[in-house]
C-alpha positions as CSV (number, residue, x, y, z in Angstrom):
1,X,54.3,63.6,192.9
2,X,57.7,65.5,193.4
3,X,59.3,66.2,196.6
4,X,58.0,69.8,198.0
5,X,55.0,70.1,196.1
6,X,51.8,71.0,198.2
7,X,54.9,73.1,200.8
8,X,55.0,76.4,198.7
9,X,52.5,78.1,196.7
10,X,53.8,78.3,193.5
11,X,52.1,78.6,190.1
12,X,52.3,75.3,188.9
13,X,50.3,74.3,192.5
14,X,47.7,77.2,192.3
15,X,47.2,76.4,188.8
16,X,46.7,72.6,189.8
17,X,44.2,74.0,192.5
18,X,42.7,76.3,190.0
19,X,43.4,79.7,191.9
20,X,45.2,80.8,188.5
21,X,45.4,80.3,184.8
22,X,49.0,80.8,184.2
23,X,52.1,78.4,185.6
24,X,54.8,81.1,184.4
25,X,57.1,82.6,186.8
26,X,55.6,86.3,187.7
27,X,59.5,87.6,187.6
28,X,61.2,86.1,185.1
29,X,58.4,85.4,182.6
30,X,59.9,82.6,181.5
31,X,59.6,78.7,183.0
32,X,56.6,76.9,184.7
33,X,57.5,78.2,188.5
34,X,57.3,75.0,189.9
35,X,59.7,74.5,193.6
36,X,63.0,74.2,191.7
37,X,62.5,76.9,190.0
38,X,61.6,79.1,193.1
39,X,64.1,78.0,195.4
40,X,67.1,77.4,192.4
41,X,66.2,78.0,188.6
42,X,65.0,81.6,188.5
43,X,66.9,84.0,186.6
44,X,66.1,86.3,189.3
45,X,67.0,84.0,192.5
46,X,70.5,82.7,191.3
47,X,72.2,85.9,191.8
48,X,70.9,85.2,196.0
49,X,73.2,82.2,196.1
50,X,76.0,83.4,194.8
51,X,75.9,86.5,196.9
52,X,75.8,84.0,199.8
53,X,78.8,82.5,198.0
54,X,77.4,79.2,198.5
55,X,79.2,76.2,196.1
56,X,76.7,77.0,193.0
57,X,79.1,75.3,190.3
58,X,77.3,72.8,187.8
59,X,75.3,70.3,189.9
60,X,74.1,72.7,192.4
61,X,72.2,73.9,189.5
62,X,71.2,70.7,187.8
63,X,70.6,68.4,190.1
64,X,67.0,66.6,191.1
65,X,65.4,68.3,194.7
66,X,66.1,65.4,196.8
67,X,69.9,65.3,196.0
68,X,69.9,69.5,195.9
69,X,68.3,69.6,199.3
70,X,71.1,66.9,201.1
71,X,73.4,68.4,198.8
72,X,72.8,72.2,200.2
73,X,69.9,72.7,202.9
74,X,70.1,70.0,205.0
């Protein structure tokens, strides 16, 4: 199992506890939302970080969760 999973609700969880039928992202309609996707990958959460300036240049959106979280939360 992946880092984070079981900590938010997501889709791809509920779906996995079968309190939905759909693992699609409610906002952008688009990916499996899944922990990356809610805390980095959505279309709809990328413009947060780089209103928060933070260093979003090509690994802080393509790396694994483990090296994203030391890399930028903790």
């Amino acid at each position: 199992m992946e880092i984070g999973i079981g900590v938010l609700p997501t889709n791809e969880l509920k779906f996995w506890w079968h309190m939905t039928n759909d693992t699609i992202c409610p906002l952008c309609k688009d990916k499996v939302k899944d922990v990356m996707h809610v805390l980095r990958d959505c279309k709809w959460v990328q413009p947060i970080w780089w209103e928060f300036n933070m260093n979003v240049g090509s690994v802080f959106f393509n790396c694994d969760i483990p090296s994203w979280l030391t890399m930028n939360v903790l």
